[in-house]
N, C-alpha and C positions, 0 to 999 in steps of 0.2 A: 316822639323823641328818638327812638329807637332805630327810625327808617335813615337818620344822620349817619348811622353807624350800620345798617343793614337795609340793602334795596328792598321798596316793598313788595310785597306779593305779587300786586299786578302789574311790574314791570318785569320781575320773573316771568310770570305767564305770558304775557306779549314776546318779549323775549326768549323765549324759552330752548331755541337752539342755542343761547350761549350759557357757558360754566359758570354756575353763581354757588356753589358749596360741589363739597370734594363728592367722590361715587365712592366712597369704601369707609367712611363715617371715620377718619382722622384729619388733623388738623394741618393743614398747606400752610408754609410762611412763603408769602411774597415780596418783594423787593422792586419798588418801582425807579428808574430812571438814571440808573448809572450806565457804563459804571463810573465810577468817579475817584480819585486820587482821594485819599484820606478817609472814606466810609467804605468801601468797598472791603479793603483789609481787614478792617476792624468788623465785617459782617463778614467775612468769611472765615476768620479766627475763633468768632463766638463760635458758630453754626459747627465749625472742628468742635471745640471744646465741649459743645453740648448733643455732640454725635447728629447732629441735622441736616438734611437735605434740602434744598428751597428751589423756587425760580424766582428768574431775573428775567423784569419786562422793563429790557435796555432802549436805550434811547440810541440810532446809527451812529450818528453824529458824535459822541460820547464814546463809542467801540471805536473809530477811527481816530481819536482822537489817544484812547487810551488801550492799544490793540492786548497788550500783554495783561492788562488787569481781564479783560474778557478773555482772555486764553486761560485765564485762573479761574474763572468761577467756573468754565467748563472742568480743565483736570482737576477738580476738587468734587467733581461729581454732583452739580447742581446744573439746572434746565437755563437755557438763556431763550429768551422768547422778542418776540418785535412790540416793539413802544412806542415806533413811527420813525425816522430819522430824524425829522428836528423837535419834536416832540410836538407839533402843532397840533390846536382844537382842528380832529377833520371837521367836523361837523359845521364849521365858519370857513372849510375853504371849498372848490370846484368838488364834479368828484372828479376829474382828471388832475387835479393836485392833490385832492386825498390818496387816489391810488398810489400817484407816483412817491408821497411817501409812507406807503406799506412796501412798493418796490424798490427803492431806493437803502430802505435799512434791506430788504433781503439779498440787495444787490452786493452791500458791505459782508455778509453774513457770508456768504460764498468763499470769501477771501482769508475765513476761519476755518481749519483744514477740521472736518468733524462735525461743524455748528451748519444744520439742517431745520430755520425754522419750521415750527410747528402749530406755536401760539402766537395769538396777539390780544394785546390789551391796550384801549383808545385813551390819547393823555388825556389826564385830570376828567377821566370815566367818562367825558361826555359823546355820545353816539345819538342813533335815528336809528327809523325805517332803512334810509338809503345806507348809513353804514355797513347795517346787516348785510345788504343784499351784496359789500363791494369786498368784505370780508370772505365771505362764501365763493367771491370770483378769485380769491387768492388763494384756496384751499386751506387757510387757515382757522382754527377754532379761536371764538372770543373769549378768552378769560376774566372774570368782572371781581366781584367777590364778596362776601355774606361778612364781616368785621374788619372796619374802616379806623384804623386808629390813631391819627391825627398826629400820629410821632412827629409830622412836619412843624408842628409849634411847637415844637423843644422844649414840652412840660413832662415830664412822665408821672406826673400824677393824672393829665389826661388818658393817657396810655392805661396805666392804671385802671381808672374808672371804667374808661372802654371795654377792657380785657375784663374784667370781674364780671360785669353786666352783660356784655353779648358773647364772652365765647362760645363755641359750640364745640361739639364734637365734630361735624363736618365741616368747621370754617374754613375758609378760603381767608389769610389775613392780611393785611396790605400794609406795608413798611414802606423807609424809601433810603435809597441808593443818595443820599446829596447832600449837601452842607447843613439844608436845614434842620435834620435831623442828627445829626453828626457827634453831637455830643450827650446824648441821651442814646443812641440805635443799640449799643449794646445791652445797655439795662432795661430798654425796650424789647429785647430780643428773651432777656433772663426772667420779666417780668411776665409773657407770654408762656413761659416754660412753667413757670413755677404754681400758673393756676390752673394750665394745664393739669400738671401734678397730682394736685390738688383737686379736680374733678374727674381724676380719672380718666382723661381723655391720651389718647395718643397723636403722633406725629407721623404725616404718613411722608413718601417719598413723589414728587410730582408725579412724575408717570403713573403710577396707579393711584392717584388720586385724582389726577383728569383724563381718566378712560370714559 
C-alpha cells in the first residue's frame, strides 16, 4: 500500500542517480505543473504565511502562457524547475520529441531574466532506462519524490491520511500547481505543516535539500 504513496526500494536503487528524499533530513514541498491563474497565488500566499520555501516543476507551455505568475514564484524566493513544455508522458513519445520538450521548456526559461534550469521532474512520474540516459544529456538532475499525496482528487482527508502515514523527515512532497487541486491546496499546504510539527520534523529550503 505504501509504494502508492512512496517509490519502492528497488526502483530507487535502479534509479539511483535520481532525488527520491531530501540529502539534509528536512522536508521539500513540491508543486507540480503550473503555474496556473487561481492556485498559483493562493500557494505562494500560504508558503509566505507559513515562512516556506518550495519548488515549482512548471510546465513551458503554462510559463509562456502565464510569464508574470512565474516571475513570482521566482522573486518570492522559491526554485522553478522543467516539467516538460507540454507536459507530455516522454516515455509514449521519440526520444527526439522527448528531448525537444526538455529543450523547448529550457528554451522558454531563457527568456526569464535569472531562471537557470537545473531540475527536472517527468509528467505524471512516468520515466525508463532511456529517460535516464536523455536527462543526463541535458545536464539536468531528476527530481522524483518519497510522499505522493493525491491533493489532485480534491479530498483532503486523502491528503490527510497520506501525510499522517508516510511523512518523513526527509520527504520529498508532491502537491500540484492546477485546478484540480485548487480548492483544498491551501489546507493541503497547512495540513503538511501541522504534522510536521507534530513529529518534529523541519522544512528545509530546495537547494540544500537537493545537493
Amino acid at each position: 500500500m505504501r509504494y502508492l504513496y512512496n517509490p519502492p526500494l528497488i526502483m530507487k536503487k535502479i534509479f539511483n542517480d535520481f532525488i527520491w528524499e531530501t540529502s539534509n533530513n528536512k522536508i521539500l514541498l513540491t508543486f507540480d505543473d503550473g503555474p496556473n491563474p487561481g492556485t498559483t497565488e493562493l500557494i505562494l500566499n500560504e508558503l509566505n504565511n507559513q515562512n516556506l520555501k518550495a519548488a515549482f516543476f512548471c510546465v513551458g507551455n503554462n510559463i509562456s502562457l502565464n510569464r508574470q505568475l512565474a516571475k513570482d514564484i521566482l522573486t518570492n524566493g522559491h526554485l522553478m524547475a522543467n516539467h516538460t513544455y507540454n507536459h507530455k508522458v516522454i516515455t509514449k513519445l521519440s526520444e527526439s520529441d522527448a528531448k525537444k520538450e526538455i529543450e523547448m521548456f529550457n528554451g522558454i526559461a531563457g527568456d526569464i531574466p535569472g531562471f537557470i534550469p537545473l531540475y527536472f521532474r517527468p509528467p505524471h512520474g512516468r520515466f525508463n532506462l532511456k529517460t535516464g540516459n536523455l536527462i543526463k544529456e541535458s545536464k539536468l538532475k531528476n527530481v522524483m519524490w518519497s510522499l505522493l499525496t493525491y491533493d489532485y482528487k480534491n479530498d483532503p482527508q486523502i491528503v490527510k491520511n497520506a501525510v499522517k502515514k508516510y511523512l518523513r523527515k526527509n520527504s520529498i512532497v508532491v502537491l500540484h500547481d492546477s485546478l484540480k487541486s485548487k480548492s483544498i491546496i491551501t489546507d493541503s499546504i497547512k495540513i503538511i505543516v501541522e504534522e510536521a510539527y507534530i513529529k518534529g520534523f523541519e522544512f528545509g529550503e530546495p537547494e540544500e535539500c537537493l545537493k
